[in-house]
C-alpha positions as CSV (number, residue, x, y, z in Angstrom):
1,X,137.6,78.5,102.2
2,X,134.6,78.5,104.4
3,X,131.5,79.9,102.3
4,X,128.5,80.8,103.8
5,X,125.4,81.8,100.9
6,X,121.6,82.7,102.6
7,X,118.9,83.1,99.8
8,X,115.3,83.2,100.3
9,X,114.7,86.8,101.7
10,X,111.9,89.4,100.3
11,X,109.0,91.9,100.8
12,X,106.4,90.3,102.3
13,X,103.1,91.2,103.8
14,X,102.2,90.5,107.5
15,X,101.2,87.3,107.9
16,X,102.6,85.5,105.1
17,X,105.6,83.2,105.3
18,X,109.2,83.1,104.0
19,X,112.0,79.8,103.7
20,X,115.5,81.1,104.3
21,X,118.5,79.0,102.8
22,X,122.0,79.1,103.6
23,X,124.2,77.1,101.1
24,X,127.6,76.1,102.7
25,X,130.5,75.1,101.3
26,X,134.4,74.5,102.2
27,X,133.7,72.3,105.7
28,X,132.2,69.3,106.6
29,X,128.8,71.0,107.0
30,X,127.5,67.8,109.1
31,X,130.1,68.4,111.9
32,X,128.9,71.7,112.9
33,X,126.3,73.1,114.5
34,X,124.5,76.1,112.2
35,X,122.3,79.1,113.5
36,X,120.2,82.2,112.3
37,X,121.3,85.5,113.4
38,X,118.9,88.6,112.3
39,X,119.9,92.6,112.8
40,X,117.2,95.0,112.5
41,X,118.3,98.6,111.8
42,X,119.4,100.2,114.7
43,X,119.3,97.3,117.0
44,X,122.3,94.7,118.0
45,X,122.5,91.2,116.5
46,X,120.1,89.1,117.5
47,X,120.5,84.8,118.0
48,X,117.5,83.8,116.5
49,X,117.9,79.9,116.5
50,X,120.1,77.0,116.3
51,X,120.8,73.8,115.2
52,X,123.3,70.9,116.4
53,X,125.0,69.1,113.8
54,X,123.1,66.2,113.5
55,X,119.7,68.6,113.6
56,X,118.2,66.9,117.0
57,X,118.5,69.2,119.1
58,X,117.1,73.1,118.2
59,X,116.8,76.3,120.3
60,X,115.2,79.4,119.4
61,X,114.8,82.9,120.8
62,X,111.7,83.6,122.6
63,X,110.7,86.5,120.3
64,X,110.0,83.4,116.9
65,X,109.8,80.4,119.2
66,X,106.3,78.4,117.5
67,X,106.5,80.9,114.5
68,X,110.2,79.8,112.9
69,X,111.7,75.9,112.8
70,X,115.4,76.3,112.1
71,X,116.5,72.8,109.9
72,X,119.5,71.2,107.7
73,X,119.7,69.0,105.2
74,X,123.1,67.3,105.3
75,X,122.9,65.9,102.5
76,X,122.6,69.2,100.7
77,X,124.9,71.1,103.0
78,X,122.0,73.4,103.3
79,X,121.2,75.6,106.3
80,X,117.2,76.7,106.6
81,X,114.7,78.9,108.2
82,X,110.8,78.2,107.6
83,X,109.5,81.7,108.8
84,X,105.8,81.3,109.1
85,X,103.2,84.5,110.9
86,X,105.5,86.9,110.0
87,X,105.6,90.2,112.0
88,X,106.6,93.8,111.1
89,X,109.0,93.4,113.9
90,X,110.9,89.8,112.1
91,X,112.1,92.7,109.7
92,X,115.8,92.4,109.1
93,X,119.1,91.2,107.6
94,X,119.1,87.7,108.7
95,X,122.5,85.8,108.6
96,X,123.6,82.0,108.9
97,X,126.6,81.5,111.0
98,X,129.2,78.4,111.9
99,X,131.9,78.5,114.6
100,X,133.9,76.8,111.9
101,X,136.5,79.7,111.2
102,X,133.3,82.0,112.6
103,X,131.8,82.5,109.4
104,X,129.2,84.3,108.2
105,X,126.9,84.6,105.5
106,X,126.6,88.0,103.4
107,X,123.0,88.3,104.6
108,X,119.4,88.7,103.2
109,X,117.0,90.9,103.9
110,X,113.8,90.5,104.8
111,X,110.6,93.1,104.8
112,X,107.9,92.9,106.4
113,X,105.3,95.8,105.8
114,X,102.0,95.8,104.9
Protein backbone atom coordinates (compact mmCIF):
# COMPACT_ATOMS: atom_id res chain seq x y z
CA UNK A 1 0.00 0.00 0.00
CA UNK A 2 1.29 3.32 -1.08
CA UNK A 3 1.66 5.61 2.15
CA UNK A 4 2.25 9.06 1.87
CA UNK A 5 3.03 10.90 5.73
CA UNK A 6 3.98 15.01 5.60
CA UNK A 7 5.10 16.32 9.07
CA UNK A 8 6.72 19.53 9.77
CA UNK A 9 3.72 22.06 9.57
CA UNK A 10 2.91 24.90 12.36
CA UNK A 11 2.09 28.49 13.43
CA UNK A 12 4.60 30.60 12.44
CA UNK A 13 5.30 34.27 12.37
CA UNK A 14 6.03 36.13 9.02
CA UNK A 15 9.29 35.74 8.12
CA UNK A 16 10.48 32.76 9.88
CA UNK A 17 11.02 29.45 8.15
CA UNK A 18 9.46 25.90 8.24
CA UNK A 19 10.98 22.14 6.83
CA UNK A 20 8.14 20.09 5.55
CA UNK A 21 8.67 16.09 5.41
CA UNK A 22 6.89 13.62 3.61
CA UNK A 23 7.73 9.97 4.76
CA UNK A 24 6.79 7.37 2.02
CA UNK A 25 6.43 4.10 2.12
CA UNK A 26 5.00 0.92 -0.07
CA UNK A 27 7.01 2.00 -3.54
CA UNK A 28 10.24 2.32 -4.76
CA UNK A 29 10.37 5.99 -3.61
CA UNK A 30 13.61 6.57 -5.93
CA UNK A 31 11.61 5.78 -9.15
CA UNK A 32 9.21 8.49 -8.92
CA UNK A 33 9.14 11.83 -9.19
CA UNK A 34 7.61 13.65 -5.76
CA UNK A 35 5.84 17.20 -5.56
CA UNK A 36 4.33 19.71 -2.98
CA UNK A 37 0.78 20.69 -3.46
CA UNK A 38 -0.67 23.45 -1.01
CA UNK A 39 -4.66 24.53 -0.73
CA UNK A 40 -5.48 27.60 0.95
CA UNK A 41 -9.10 27.96 2.25
CA UNK A 42 -11.25 28.82 -0.43
CA UNK A 43 -8.84 28.57 -3.26
CA UNK A 44 -8.06 25.47 -5.68
CA UNK A 45 -5.04 23.22 -5.32
CA UNK A 46 -2.11 24.70 -5.99
CA UNK A 47 1.39 22.82 -7.66
CA UNK A 48 3.82 24.28 -5.56
CA UNK A 49 7.04 22.35 -6.71
CA UNK A 50 8.52 19.20 -7.95
CA UNK A 51 11.11 16.89 -7.97
CA UNK A 52 12.40 14.13 -10.56
CA UNK A 53 13.34 10.92 -9.14
CA UNK A 54 16.73 11.19 -9.04
CA UNK A 55 16.33 15.00 -7.50
CA UNK A 56 18.25 16.83 -10.56
CA UNK A 57 15.94 18.42 -11.99
CA UNK A 58 13.25 20.86 -9.73
CA UNK A 59 10.43 23.20 -10.83
CA UNK A 60 8.58 25.48 -8.67
CA UNK A 61 5.58 27.82 -9.00
CA UNK A 62 6.34 31.28 -9.51
CA UNK A 63 4.45 32.47 -6.28
CA UNK A 64 7.78 30.44 -3.73
CA UNK A 65 10.25 30.25 -6.60
CA UNK A 66 13.81 31.62 -4.49
CA UNK A 67 11.85 31.32 -1.18
CA UNK A 68 11.12 27.25 -1.08
CA UNK A 69 13.80 24.33 -2.39
CA UNK A 70 11.82 21.19 -2.84
CA UNK A 71 14.43 17.92 -2.04
CA UNK A 72 14.63 13.99 -1.35
CA UNK A 73 16.58 11.92 0.30
CA UNK A 74 16.51 8.48 -1.25
CA UNK A 75 18.02 6.94 1.04
CA UNK A 76 15.47 7.87 3.60
CA UNK A 77 12.45 7.68 1.25
CA UNK A 78 11.78 11.12 2.43
CA UNK A 79 10.04 13.84 0.53
CA UNK A 80 11.03 17.69 1.72
CA UNK A 81 10.08 21.30 1.58
CA UNK A 82 12.66 23.95 3.16
CA UNK A 83 10.14 26.97 3.39
CA UNK A 84 12.21 29.92 4.15
CA UNK A 85 10.51 34.10 4.10
CA UNK A 86 7.41 32.90 4.82
CA UNK A 87 4.38 34.96 3.82
CA UNK A 88 0.78 35.26 5.17
CA UNK A 89 -0.24 34.19 1.77
CA UNK A 90 2.09 30.52 1.96
CA UNK A 91 -0.76 29.75 4.48
CA UNK A 92 -2.28 26.39 3.84
CA UNK A 93 -2.65 22.57 3.97
CA UNK A 94 0.28 21.52 2.08
CA UNK A 95 0.38 17.92 0.61
CA UNK A 96 3.11 15.51 -0.98
CA UNK A 97 1.97 13.68 -3.98
CA UNK A 98 3.31 10.64 -6.29
CA UNK A 99 1.74 9.53 -9.64
CA UNK A 100 2.44 6.08 -8.25
CA UNK A 101 -1.28 4.88 -7.58
CA UNK A 102 -1.86 9.02 -7.36
CA UNK A 103 -1.31 9.15 -3.80
CA UNK A 104 -1.54 11.61 -1.48
CA UNK A 105 -0.49 12.55 1.79
CA UNK A 106 -3.14 13.43 4.66
CA UNK A 107 -1.72 17.00 4.73
CA UNK A 108 -0.27 19.59 7.24
CA UNK A 109 -1.14 22.68 7.91
CA UNK A 110 0.72 25.56 7.95
CA UNK A 111 -0.04 29.21 9.62
CA UNK A 112 1.30 32.01 8.89
CA UNK A 113 0.04 35.08 10.99
CA UNK A 114 1.77 37.47 12.82
Amino acid sequence: EVQLVESGGGLVQPVVSLRLSCAASGFTFSSYAMSWYRQAPGKELELVAAITSTGKVTNYADSVKGRFTISRDNAKNTLYLQMNSLKPEDTAVYYCYTTRRNAWGQGTQVTVSS
